[in-house]
Short mmCIF file of the C-alpha atoms (twelve columns), coordinates in Angstrom:
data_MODEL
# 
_entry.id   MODEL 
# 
loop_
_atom_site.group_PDB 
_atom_site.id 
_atom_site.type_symbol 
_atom_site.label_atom_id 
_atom_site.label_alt_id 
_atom_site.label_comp_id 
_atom_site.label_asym_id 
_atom_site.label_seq_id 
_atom_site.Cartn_x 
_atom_site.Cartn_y 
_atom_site.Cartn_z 
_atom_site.pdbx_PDB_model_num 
ATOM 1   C CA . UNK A 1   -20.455 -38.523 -19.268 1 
ATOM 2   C CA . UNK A 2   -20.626 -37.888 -15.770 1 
ATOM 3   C CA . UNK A 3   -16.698 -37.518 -15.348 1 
ATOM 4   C CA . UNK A 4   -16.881 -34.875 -18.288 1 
ATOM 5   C CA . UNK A 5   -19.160 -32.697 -16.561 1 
ATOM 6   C CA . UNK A 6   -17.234 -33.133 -13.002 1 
ATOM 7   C CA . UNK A 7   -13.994 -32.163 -15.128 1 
ATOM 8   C CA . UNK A 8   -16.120 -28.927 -16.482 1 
ATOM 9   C CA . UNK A 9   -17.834 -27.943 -13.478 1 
ATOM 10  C CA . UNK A 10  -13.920 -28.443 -11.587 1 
ATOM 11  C CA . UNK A 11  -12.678 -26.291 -14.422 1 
ATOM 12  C CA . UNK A 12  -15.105 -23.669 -14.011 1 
ATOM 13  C CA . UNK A 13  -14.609 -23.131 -10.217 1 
ATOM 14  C CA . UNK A 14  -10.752 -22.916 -10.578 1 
ATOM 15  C CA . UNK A 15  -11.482 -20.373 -13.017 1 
ATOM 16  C CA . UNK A 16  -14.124 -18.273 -10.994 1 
ATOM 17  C CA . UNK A 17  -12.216 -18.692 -7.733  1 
ATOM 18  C CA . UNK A 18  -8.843  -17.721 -9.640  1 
ATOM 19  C CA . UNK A 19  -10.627 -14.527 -10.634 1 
ATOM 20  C CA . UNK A 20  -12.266 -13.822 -7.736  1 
ATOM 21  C CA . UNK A 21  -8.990  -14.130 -5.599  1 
ATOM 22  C CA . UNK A 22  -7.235  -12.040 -8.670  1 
ATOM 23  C CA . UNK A 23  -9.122  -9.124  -7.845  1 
ATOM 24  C CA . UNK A 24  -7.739  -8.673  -4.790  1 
ATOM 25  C CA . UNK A 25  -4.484  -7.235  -6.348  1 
ATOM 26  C CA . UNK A 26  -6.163  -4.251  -7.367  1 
ATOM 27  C CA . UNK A 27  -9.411  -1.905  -7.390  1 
ATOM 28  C CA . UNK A 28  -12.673 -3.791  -8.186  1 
ATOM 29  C CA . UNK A 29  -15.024 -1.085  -10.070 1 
ATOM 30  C CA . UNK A 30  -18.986 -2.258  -10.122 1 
ATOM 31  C CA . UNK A 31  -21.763 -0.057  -11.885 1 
ATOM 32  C CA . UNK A 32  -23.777 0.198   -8.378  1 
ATOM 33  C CA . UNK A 33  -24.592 -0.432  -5.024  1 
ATOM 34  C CA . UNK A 34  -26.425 -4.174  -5.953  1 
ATOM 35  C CA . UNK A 35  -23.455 -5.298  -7.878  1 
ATOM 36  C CA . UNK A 36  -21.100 -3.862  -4.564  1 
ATOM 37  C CA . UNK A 37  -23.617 -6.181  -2.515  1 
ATOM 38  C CA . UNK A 38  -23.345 -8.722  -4.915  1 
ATOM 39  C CA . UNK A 39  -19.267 -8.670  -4.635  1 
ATOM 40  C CA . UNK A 40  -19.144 -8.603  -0.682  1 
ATOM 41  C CA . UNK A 41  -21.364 -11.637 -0.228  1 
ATOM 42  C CA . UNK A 42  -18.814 -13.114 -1.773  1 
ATOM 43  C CA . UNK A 43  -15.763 -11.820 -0.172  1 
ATOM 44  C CA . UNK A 44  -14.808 -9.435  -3.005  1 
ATOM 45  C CA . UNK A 45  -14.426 -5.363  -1.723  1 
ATOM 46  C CA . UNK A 46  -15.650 -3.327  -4.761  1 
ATOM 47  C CA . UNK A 47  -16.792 0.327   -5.364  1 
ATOM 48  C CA . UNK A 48  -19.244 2.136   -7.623  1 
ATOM 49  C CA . UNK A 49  -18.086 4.215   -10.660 1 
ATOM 50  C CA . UNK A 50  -19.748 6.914   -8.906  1 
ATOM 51  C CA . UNK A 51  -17.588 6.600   -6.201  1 
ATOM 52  C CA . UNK A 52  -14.461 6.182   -8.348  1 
ATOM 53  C CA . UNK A 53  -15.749 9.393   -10.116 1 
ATOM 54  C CA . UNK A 54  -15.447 11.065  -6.337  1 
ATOM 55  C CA . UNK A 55  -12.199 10.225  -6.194  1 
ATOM 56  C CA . UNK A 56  -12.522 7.196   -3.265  1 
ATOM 57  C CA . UNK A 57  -10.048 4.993   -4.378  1 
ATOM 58  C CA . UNK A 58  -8.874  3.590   -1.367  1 
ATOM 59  C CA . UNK A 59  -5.184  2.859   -2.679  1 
ATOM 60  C CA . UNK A 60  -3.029  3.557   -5.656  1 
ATOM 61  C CA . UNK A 61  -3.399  0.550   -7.379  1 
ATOM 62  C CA . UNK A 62  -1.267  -1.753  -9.811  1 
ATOM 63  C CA . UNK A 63  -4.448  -2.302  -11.692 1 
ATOM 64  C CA . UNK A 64  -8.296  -1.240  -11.785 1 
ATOM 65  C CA . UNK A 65  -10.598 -4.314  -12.714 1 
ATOM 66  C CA . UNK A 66  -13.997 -2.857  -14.502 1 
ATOM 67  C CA . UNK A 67  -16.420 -5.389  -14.124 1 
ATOM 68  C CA . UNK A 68  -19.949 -3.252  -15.911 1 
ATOM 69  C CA . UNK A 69  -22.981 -4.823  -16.896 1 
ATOM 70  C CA . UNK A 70  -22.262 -7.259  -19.805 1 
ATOM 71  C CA . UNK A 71  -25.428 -5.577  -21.785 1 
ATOM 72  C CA . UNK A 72  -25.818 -1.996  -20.297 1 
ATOM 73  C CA . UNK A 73  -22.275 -0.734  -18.996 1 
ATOM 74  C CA . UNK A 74  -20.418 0.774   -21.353 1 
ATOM 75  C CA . UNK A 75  -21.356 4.096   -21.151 1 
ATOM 76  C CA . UNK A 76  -20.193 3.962   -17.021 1 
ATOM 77  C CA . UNK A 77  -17.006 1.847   -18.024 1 
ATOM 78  C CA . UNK A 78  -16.128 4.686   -20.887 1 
ATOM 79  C CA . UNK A 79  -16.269 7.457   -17.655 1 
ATOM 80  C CA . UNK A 80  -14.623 4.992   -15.746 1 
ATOM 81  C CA . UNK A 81  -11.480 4.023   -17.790 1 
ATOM 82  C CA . UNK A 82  -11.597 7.914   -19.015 1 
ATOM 83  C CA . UNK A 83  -11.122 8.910   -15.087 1 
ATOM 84  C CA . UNK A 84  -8.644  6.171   -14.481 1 
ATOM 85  C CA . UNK A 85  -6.479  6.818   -17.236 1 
ATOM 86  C CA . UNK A 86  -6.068  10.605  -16.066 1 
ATOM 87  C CA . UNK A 87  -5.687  10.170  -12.050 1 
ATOM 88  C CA . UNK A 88  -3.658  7.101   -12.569 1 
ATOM 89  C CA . UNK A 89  -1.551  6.731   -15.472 1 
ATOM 90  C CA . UNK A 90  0.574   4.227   -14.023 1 
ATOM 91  C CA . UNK A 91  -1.769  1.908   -13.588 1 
ATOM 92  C CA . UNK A 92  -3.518  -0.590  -15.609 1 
ATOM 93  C CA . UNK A 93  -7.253  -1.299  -16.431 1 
ATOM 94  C CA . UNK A 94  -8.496  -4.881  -16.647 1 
ATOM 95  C CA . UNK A 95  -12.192 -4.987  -18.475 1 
ATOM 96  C CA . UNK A 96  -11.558 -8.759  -19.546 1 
ATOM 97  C CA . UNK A 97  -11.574 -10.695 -16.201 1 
ATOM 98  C CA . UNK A 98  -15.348 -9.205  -14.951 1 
ATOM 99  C CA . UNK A 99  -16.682 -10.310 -18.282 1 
ATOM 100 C CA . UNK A 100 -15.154 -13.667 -18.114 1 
ATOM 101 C CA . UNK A 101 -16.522 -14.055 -14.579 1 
ATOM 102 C CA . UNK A 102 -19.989 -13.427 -16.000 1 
ATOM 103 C CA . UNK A 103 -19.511 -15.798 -19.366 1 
ATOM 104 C CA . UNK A 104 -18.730 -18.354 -16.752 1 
ATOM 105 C CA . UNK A 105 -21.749 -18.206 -14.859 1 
ATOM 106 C CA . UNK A 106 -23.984 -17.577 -17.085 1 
ATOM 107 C CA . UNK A 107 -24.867 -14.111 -16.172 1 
ATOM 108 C CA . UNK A 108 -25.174 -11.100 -17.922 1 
ATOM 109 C CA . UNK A 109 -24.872 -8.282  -14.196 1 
ATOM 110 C CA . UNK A 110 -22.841 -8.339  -10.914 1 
ATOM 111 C CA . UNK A 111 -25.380 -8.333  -9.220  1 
ATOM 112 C CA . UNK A 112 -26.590 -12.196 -10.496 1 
ATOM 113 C CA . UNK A 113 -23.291 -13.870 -9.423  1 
ATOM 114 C CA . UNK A 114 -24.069 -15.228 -5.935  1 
ATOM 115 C CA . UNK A 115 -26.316 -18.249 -6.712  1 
ATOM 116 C CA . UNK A 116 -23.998 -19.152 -9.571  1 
ATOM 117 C CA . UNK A 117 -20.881 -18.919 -7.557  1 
ATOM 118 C CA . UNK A 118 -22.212 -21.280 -4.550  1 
ATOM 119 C CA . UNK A 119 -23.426 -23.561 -7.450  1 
ATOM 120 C CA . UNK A 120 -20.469 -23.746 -8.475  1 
ATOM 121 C CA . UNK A 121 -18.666 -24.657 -5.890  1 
ATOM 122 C CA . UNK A 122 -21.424 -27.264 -4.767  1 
ATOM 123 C CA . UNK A 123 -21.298 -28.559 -8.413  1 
ATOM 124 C CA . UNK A 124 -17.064 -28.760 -8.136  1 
ATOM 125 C CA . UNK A 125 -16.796 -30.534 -4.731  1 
ATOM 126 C CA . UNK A 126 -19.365 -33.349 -6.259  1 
ATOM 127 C CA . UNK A 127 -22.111 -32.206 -4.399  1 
ATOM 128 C CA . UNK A 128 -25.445 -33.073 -6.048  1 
ATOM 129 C CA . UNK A 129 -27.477 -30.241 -7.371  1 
ATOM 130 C CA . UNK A 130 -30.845 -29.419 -9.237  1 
ATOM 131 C CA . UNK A 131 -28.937 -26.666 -11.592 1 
ATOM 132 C CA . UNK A 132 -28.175 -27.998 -15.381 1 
ATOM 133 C CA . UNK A 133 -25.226 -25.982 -17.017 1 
# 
């Protein structure tokens, strides 16, 4: 039973590092300042929708990852994707991978991923822990 749950918990970091390092091809978009926060501590750059909305996109990106709220971010991601789709037509928009990232850790906001993530990785390298999955 143990070796099952090592094989999960190793499945589930290569799939939260994978996305994490993914989002470094493009634009991270967060609902707010915590979930910004949230990103940096662990090494992801991310703005706000309202600073999308201003236009400070730092780069013309390949593609825009939207990463709202799994319960209360629609309404932001609808302005969002409605903004990108008109500044940058060439590029796509990636709603998938920030709601993965959340199923994964069992979160439902940005701004909840840090614990999760280090647990993960403590979980992965074999690392004893108090957290049941």
């Amino acid at each position: 039973m143990k070796r099952v749950q090592r094989t999960r918990d190793e499945a589930r970091y290569r799939f939260v590092e994978g996305t994490l390092d993914g989002f470094g091809e493009g634009v991270v978009v967060a609902e707010g300042d915590h979930d910004v926060r949230a990103y940096k501590k662990v090494s992801v750059e991310a703005i706000t929708v309202n600073q999308l909305l201003k236009g400070a996109v730092p780069r013309a990106p390949r593609i825009f990852f939207l990463t709202m709220d799994l319960n209360d971010g629609k309404e932001k991601e609808r302005k969002a994707r409605s903004y990108i789709l008109e500044k940058f037509p060439q590029s796509k928009i990636n709603t998938s991978a920030g709601e993965g990232l959340q199923k994964a850790l069992g979160v439902t906001s940005i701004e909840e991923i840090v614990g999760p993530i280090k647990e993960v990785k403590r979980r992965a390298s074999g690392e004893k822990t108090g957290t049941v999955w």
